[in-house]
PyMOL Python script that loads the backbone (N, CA, C, O; Angstrom):
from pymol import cmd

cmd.read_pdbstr("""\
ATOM      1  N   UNK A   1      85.809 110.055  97.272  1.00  0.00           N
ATOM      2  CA  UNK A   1      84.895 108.986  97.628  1.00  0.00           C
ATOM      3  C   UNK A   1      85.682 107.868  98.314  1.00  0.00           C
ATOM      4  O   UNK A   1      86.498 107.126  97.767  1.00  0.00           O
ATOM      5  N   UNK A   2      85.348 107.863  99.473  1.00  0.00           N
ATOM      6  CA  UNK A   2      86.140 106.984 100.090  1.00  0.00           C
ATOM      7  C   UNK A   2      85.651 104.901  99.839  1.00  0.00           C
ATOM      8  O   UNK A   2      84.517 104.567 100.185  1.00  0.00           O
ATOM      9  N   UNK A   3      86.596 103.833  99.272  1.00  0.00           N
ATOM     10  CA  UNK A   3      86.442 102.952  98.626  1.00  0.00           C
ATOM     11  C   UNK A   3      86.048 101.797 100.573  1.00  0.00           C
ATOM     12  O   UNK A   3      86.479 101.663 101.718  1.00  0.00           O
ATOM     13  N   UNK A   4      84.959 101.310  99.624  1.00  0.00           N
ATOM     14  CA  UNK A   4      84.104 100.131 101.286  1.00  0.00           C
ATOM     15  C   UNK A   4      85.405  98.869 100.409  1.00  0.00           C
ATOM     16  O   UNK A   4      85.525  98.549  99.226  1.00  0.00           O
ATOM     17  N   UNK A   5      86.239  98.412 101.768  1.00  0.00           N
ATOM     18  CA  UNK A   5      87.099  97.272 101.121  1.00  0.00           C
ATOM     19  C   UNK A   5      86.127  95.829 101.832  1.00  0.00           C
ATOM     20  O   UNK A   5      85.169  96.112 102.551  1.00  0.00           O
ATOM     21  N   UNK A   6      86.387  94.670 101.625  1.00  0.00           N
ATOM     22  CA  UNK A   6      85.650  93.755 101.894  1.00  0.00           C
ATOM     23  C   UNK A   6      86.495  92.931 102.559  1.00  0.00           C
ATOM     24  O   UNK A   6      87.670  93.098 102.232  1.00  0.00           O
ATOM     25  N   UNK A   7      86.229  91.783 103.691  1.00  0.00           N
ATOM     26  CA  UNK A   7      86.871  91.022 104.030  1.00  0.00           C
ATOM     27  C   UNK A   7      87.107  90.081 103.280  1.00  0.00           C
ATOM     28  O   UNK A   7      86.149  89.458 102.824  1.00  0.00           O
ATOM     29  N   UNK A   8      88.660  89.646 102.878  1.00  0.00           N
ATOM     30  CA  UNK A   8      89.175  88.046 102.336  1.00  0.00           C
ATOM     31  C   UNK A   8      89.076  88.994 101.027  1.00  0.00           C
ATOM     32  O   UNK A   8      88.424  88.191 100.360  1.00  0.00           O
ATOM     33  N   UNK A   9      89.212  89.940 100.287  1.00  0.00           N
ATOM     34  CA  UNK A   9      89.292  90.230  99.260  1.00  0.00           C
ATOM     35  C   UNK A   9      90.689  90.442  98.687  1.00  0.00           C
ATOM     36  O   UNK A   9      91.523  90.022  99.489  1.00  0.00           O
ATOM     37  N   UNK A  10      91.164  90.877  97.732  1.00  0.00           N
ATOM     38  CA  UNK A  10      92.712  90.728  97.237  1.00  0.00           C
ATOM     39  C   UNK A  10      92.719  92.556  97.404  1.00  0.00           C
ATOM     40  O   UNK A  10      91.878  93.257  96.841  1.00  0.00           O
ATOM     41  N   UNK A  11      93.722  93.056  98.193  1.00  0.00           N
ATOM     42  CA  UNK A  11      94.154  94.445  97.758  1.00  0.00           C
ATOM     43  C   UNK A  11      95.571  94.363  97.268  1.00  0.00           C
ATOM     44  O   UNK A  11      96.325  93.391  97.235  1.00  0.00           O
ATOM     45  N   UNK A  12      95.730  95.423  96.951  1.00  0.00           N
ATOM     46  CA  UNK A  12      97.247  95.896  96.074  1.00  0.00           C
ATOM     47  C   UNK A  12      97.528  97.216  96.962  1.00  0.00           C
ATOM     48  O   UNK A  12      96.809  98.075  97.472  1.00  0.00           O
ATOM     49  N   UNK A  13      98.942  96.961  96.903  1.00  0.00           N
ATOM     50  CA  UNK A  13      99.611  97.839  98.282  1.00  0.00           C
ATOM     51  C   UNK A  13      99.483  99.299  96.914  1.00  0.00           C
ATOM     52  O   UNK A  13      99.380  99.042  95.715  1.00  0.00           O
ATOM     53  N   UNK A  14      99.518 100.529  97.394  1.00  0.00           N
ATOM     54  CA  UNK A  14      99.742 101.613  96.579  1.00  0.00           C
ATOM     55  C   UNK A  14     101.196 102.333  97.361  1.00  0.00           C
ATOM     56  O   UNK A  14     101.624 103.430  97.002  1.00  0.00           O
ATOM     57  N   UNK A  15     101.753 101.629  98.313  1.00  0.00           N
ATOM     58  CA  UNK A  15     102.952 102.322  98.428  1.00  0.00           C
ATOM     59  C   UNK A  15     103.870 101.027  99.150  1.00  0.00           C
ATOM     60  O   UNK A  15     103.462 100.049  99.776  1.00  0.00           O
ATOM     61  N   UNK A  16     105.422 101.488  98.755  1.00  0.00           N
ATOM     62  CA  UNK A  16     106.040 100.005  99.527  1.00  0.00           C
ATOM     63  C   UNK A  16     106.249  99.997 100.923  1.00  0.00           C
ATOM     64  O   UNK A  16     106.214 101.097 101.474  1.00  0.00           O
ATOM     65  N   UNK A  17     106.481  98.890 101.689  1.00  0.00           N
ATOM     66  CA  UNK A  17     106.478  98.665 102.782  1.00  0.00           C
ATOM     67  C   UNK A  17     107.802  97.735 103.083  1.00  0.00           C
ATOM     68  O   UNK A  17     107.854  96.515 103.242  1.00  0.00           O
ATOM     69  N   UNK A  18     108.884  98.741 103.109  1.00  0.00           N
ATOM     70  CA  UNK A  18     110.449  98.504 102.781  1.00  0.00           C
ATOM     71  C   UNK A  18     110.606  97.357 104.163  1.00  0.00           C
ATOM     72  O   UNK A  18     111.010  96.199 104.059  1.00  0.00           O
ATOM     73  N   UNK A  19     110.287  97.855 105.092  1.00  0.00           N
ATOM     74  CA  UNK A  19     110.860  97.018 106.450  1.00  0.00           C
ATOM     75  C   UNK A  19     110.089  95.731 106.310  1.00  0.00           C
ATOM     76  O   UNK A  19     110.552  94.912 107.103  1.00  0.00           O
ATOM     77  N   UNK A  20     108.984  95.185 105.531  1.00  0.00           N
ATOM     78  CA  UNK A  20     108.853  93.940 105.101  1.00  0.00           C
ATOM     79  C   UNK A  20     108.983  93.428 103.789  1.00  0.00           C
ATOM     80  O   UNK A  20     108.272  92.494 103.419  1.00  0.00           O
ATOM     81  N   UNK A  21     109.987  94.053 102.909  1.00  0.00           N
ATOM     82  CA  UNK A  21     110.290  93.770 101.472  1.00  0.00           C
ATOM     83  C   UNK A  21     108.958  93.306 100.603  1.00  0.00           C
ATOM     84  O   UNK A  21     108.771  92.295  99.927  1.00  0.00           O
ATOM     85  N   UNK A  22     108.064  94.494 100.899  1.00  0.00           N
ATOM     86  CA  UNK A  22     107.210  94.196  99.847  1.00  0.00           C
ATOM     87  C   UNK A  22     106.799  95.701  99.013  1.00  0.00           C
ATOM     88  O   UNK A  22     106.791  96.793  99.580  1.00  0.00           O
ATOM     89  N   UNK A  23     106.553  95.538  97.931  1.00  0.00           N
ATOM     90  CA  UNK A  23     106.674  97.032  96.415  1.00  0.00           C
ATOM     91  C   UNK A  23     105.371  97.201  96.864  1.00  0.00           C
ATOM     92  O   UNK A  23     104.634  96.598  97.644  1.00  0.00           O
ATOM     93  N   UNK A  24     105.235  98.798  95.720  1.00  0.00           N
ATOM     94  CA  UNK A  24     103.842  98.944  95.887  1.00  0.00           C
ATOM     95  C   UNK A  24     103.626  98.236  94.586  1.00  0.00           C
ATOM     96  O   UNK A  24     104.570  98.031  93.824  1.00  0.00           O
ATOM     97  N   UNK A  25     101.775  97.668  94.179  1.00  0.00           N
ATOM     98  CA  UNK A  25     101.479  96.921  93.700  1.00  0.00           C
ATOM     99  C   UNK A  25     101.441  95.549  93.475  1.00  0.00           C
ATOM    100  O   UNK A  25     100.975  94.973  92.491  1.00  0.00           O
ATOM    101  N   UNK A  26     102.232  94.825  94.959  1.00  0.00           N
ATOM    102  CA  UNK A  26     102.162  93.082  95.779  1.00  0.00           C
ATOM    103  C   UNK A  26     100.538  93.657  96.142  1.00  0.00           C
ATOM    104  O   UNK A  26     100.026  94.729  96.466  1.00  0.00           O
ATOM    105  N   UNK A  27     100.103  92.296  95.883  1.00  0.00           N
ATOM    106  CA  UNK A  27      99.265  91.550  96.473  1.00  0.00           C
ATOM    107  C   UNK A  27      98.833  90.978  97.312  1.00  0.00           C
ATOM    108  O   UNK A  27      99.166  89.795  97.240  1.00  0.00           O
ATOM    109  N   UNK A  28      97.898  91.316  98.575  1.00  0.00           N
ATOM    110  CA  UNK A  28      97.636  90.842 100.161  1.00  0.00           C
ATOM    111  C   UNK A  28      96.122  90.679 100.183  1.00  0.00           C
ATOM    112  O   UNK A  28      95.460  91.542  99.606  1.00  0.00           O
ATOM    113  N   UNK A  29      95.511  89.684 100.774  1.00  0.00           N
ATOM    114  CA  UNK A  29      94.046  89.372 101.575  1.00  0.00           C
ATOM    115  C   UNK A  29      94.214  89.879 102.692  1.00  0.00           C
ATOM    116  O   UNK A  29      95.078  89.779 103.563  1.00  0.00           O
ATOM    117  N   UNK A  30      92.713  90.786 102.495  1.00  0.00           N
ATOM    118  CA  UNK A  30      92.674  91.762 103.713  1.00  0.00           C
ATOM    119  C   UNK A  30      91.663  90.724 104.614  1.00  0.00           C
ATOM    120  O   UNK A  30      90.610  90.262 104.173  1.00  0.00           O
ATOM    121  N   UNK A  31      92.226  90.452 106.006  1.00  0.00           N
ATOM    122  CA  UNK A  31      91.732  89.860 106.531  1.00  0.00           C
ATOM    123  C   UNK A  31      91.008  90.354 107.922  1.00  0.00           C
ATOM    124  O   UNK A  31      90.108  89.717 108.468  1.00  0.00           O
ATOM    125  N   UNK A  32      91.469  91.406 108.331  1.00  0.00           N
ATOM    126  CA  UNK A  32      90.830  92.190 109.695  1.00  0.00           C
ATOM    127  C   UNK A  32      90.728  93.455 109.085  1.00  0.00           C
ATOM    128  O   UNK A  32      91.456  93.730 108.131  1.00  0.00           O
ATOM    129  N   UNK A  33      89.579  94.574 109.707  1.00  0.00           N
ATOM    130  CA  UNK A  33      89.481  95.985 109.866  1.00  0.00           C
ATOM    131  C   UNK A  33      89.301  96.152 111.306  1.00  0.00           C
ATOM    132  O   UNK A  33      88.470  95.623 112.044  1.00  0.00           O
ATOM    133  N   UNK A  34      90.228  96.981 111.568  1.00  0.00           N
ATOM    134  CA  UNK A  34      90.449  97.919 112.670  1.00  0.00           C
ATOM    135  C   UNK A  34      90.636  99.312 112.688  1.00  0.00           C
ATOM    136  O   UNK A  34      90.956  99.944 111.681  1.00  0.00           O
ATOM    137  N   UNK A  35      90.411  99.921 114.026  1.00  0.00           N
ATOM    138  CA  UNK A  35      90.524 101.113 114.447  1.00  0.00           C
ATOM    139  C   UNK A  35      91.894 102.005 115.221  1.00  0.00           C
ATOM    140  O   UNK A  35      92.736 101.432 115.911  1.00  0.00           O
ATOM    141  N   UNK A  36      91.894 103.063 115.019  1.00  0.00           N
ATOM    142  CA  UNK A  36      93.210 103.141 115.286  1.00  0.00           C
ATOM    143  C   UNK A  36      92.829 104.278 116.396  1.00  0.00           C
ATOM    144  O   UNK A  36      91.648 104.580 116.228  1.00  0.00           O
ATOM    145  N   UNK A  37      93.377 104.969 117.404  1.00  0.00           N
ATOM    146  CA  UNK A  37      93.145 105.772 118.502  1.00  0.00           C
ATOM    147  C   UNK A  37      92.185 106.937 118.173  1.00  0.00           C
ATOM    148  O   UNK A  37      91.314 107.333 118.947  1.00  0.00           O
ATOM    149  N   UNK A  38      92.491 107.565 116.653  1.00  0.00           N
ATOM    150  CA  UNK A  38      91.659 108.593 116.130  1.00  0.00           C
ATOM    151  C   UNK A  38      90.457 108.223 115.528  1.00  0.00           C
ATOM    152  O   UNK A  38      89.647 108.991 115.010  1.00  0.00           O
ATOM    153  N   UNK A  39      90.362 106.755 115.641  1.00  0.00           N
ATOM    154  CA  UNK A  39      88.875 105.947 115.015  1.00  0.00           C
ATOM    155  C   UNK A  39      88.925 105.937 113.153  1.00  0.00           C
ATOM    156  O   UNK A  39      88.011 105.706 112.361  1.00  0.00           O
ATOM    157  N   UNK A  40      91.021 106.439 112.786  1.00  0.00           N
ATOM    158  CA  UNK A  40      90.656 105.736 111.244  1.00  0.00           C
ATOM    159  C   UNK A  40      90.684 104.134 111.177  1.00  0.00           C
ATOM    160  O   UNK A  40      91.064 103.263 111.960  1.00  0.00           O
ATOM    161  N   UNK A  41      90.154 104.129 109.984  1.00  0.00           N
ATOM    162  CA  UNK A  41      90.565 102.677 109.622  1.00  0.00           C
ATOM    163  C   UNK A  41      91.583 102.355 109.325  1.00  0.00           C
ATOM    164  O   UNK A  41      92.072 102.874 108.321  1.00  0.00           O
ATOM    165  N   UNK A  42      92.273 101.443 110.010  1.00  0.00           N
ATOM    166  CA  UNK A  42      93.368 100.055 109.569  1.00  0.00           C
ATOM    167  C   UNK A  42      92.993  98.442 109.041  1.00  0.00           C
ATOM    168  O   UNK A  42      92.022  97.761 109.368  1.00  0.00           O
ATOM    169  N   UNK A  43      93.885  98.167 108.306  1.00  0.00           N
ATOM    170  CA  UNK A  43      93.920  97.425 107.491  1.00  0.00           C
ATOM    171  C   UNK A  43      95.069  95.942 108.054  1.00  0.00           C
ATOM    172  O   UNK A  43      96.299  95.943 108.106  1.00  0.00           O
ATOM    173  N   UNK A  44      94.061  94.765 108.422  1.00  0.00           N
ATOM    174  CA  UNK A  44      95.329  93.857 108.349  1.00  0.00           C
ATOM    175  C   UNK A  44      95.354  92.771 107.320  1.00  0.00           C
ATOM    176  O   UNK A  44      94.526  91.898 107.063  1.00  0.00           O
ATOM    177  N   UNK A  45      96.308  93.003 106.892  1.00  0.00           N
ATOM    178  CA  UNK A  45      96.773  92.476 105.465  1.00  0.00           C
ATOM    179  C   UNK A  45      97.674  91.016 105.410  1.00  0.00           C
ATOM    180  O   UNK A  45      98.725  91.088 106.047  1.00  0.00           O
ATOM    181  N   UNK A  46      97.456  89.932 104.858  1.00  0.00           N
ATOM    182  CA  UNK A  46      98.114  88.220 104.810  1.00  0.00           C
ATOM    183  C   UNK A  46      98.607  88.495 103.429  1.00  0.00           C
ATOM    184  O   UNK A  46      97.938  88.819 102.447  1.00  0.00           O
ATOM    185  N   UNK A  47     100.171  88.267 103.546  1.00  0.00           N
ATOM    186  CA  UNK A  47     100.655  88.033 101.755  1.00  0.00           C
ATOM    187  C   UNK A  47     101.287  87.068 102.131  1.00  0.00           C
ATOM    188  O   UNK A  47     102.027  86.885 103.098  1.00  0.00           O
ATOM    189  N   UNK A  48     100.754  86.063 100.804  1.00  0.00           N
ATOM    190  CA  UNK A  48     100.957  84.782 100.780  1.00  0.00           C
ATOM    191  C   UNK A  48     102.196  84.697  99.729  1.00  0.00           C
ATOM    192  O   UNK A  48     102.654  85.758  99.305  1.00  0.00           O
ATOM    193  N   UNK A  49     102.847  83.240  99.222  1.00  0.00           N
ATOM    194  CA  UNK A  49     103.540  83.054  98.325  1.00  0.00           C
ATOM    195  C   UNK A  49     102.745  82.142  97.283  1.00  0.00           C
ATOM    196  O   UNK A  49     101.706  81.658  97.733  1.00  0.00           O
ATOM    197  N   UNK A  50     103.032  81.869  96.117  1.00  0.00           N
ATOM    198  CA  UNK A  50     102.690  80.939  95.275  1.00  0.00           C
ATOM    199  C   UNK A  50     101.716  79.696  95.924  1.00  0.00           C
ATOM    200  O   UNK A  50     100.542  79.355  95.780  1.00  0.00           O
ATOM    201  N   UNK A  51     102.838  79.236  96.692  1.00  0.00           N
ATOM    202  CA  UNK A  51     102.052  78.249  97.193  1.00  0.00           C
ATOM    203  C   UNK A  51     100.730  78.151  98.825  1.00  0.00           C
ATOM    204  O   UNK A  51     100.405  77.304  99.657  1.00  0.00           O
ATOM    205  N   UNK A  52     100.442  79.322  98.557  1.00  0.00           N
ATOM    206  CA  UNK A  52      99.771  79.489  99.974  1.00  0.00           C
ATOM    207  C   UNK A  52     100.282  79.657 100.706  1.00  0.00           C
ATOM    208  O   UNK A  52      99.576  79.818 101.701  1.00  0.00           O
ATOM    209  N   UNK A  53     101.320  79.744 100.892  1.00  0.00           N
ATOM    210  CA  UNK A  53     102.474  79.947 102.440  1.00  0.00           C
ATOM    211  C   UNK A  53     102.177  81.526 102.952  1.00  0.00           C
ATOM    212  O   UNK A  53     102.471  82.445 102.187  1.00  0.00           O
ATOM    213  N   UNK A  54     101.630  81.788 104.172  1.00  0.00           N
ATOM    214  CA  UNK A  54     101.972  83.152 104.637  1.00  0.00           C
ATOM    215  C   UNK A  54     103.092  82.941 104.629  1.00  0.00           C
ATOM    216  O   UNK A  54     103.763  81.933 104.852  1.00  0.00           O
ATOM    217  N   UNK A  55     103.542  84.961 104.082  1.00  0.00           N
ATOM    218  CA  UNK A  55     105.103  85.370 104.321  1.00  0.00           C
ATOM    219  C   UNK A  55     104.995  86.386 105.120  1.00  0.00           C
ATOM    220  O   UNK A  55     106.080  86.753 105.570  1.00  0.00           O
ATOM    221  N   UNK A  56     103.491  87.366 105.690  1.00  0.00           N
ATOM    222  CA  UNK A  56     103.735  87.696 106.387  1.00  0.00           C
ATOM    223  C   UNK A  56     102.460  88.443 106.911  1.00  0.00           C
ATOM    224  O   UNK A  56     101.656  88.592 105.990  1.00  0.00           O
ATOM    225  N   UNK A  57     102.007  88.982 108.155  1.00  0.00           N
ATOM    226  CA  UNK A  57     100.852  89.831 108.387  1.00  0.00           C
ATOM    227  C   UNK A  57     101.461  90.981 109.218  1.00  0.00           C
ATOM    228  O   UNK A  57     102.211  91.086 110.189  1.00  0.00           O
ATOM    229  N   UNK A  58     100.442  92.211 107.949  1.00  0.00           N
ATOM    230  CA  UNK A  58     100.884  93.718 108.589  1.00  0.00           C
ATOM    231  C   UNK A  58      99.844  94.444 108.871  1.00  0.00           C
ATOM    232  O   UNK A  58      98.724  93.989 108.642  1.00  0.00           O
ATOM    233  N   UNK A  59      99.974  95.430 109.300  1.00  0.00           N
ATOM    234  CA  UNK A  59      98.145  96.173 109.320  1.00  0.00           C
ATOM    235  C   UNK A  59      99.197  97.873 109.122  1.00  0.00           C
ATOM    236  O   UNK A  59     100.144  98.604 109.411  1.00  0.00           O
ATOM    237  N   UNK A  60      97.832  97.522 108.291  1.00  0.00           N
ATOM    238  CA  UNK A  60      98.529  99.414 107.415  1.00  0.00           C
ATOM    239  C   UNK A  60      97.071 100.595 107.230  1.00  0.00           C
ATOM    240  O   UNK A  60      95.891 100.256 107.130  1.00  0.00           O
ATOM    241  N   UNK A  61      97.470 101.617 107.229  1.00  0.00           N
ATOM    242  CA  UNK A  61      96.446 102.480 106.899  1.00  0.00           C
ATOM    243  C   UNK A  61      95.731 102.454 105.745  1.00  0.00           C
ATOM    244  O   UNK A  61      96.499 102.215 104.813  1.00  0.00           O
ATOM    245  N   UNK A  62      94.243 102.635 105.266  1.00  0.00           N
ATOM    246  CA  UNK A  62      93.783 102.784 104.377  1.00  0.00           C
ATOM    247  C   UNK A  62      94.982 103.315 103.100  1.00  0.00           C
ATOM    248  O   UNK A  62      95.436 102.713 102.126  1.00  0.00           O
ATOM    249  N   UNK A  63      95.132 104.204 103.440  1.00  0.00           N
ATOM    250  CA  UNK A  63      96.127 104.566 102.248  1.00  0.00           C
ATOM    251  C   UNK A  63      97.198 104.124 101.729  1.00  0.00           C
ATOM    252  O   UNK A  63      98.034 104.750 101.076  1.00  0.00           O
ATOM    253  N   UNK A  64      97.185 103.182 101.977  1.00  0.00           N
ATOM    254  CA  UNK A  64      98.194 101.700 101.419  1.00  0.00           C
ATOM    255  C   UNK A  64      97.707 101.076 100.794  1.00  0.00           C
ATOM    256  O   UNK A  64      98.393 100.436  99.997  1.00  0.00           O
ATOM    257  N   UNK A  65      96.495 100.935 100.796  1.00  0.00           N
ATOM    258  CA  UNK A  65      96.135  99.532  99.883  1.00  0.00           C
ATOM    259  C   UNK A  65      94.821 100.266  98.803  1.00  0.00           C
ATOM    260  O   UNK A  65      93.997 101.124  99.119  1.00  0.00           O
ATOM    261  N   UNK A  66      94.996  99.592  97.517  1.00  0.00           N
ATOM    262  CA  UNK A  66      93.573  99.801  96.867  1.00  0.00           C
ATOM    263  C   UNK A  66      93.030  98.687  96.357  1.00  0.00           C
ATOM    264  O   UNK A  66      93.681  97.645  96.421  1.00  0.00           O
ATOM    265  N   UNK A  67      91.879  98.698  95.821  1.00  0.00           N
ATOM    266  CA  UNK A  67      91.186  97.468  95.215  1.00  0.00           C
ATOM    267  C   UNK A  67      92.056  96.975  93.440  1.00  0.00           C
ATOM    268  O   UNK A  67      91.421  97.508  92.530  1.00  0.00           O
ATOM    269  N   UNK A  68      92.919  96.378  93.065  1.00  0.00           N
ATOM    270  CA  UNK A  68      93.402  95.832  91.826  1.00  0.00           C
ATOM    271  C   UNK A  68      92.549  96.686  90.727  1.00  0.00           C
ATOM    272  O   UNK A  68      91.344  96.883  90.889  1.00  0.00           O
ATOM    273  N   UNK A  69      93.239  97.160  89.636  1.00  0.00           N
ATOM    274  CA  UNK A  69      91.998  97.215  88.693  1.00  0.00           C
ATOM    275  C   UNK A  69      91.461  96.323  87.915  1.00  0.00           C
ATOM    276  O   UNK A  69      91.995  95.215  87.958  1.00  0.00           O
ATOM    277  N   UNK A  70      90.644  96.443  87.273  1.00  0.00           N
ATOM    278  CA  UNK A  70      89.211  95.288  87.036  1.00  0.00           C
ATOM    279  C   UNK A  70      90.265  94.051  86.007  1.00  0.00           C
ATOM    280  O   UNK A  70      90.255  92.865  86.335  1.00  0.00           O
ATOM    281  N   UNK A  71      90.862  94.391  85.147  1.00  0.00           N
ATOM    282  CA  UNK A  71      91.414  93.682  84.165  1.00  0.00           C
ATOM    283  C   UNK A  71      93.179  93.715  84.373  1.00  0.00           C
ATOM    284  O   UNK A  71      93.815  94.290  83.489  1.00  0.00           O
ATOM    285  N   UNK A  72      93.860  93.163  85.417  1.00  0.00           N
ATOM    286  CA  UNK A  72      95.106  93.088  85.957  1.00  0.00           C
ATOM    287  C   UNK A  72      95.483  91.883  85.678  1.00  0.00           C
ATOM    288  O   UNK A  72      94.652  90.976  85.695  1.00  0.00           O
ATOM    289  N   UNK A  73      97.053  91.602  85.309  1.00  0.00           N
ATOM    290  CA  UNK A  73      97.582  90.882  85.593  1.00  0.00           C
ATOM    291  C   UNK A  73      98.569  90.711  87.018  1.00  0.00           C
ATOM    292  O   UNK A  73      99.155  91.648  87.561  1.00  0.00           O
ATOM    293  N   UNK A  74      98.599  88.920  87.582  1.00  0.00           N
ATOM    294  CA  UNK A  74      99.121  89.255  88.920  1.00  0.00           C
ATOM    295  C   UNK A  74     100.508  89.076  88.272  1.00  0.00           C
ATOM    296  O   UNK A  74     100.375  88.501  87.192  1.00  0.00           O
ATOM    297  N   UNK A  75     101.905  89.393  88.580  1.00  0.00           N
ATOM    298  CA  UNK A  75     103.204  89.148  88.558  1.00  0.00           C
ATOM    299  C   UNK A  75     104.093  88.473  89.620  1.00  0.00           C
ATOM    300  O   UNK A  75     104.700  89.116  90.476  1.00  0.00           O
ATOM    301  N   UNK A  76     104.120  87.467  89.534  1.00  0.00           N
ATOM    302  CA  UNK A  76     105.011  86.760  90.432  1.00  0.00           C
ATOM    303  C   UNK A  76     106.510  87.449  90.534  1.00  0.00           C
ATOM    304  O   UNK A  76     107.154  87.590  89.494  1.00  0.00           O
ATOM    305  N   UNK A  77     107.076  87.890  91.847  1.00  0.00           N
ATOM    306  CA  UNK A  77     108.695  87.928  92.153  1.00  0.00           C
ATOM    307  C   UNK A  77     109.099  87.439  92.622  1.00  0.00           C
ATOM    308  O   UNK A  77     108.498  86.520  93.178  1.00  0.00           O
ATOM    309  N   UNK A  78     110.672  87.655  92.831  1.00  0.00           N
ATOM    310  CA  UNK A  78     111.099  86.981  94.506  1.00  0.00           C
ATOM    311  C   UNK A  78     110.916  87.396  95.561  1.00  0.00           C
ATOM    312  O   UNK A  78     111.016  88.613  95.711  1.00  0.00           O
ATOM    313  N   UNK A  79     110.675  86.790  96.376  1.00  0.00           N
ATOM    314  CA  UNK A  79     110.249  87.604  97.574  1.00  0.00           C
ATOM    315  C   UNK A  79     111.605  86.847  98.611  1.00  0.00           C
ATOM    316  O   UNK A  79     111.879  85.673  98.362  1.00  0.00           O
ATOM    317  N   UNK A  80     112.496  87.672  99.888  1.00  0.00           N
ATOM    318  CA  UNK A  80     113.195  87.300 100.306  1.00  0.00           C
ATOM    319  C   UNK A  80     112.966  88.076 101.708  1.00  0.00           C
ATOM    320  O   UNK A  80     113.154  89.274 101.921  1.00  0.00           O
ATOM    321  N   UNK A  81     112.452  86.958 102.723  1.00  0.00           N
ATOM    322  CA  UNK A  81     112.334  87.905 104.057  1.00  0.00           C
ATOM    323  C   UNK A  81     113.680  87.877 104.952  1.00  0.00           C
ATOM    324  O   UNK A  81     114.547  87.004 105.002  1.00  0.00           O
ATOM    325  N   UNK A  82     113.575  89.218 105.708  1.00  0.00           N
ATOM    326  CA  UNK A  82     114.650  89.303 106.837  1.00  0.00           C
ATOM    327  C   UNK A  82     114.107  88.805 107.918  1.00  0.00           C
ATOM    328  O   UNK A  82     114.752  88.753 108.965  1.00  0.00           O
TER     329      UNK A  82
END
""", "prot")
cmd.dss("prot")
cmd.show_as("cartoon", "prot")
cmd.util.cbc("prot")
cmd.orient("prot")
């Protein structure tokens, strides 16, 4: 069953995304859906820091991101960009 994601909603990465130092299970507002040449969906994704600061925008395939589960805690790390 394929999951309808929503705009401005919180997803959780399900795999890491090494070349921008972020794990799977960070936290991003999905802010655009797009299409990709074969007409899947892409995903562009804003991860912020603590204080609201973008650290960075990526656009990834559906299969990167899922919806949090219902009763999660978020975990703050360090985050250190190149």
């Amino acid at each position: 069953m394929k999951t309808e994601f929503k705009l401005y909603e919180q997803v959780q990465l399900t795999k890491p995304l090494p070349e921008y130092h972020f794990e799977k299970g960070d936290v991003a507002t999905l802010v655009e859906v797009a299409k990709d040449k074969q007409g899947n969906d892409g995903y562009v994704l804003e991860f912020f820091d603590n204080h609201g600061k973008t650290l960075q925008v990526v656009v990834v395939a559906e299969d990167y991101i899922a919806l949090p589960p219902l009763h999660a805690v978020v975990n703050y790390r360090p985050y250190i960009a190149v």
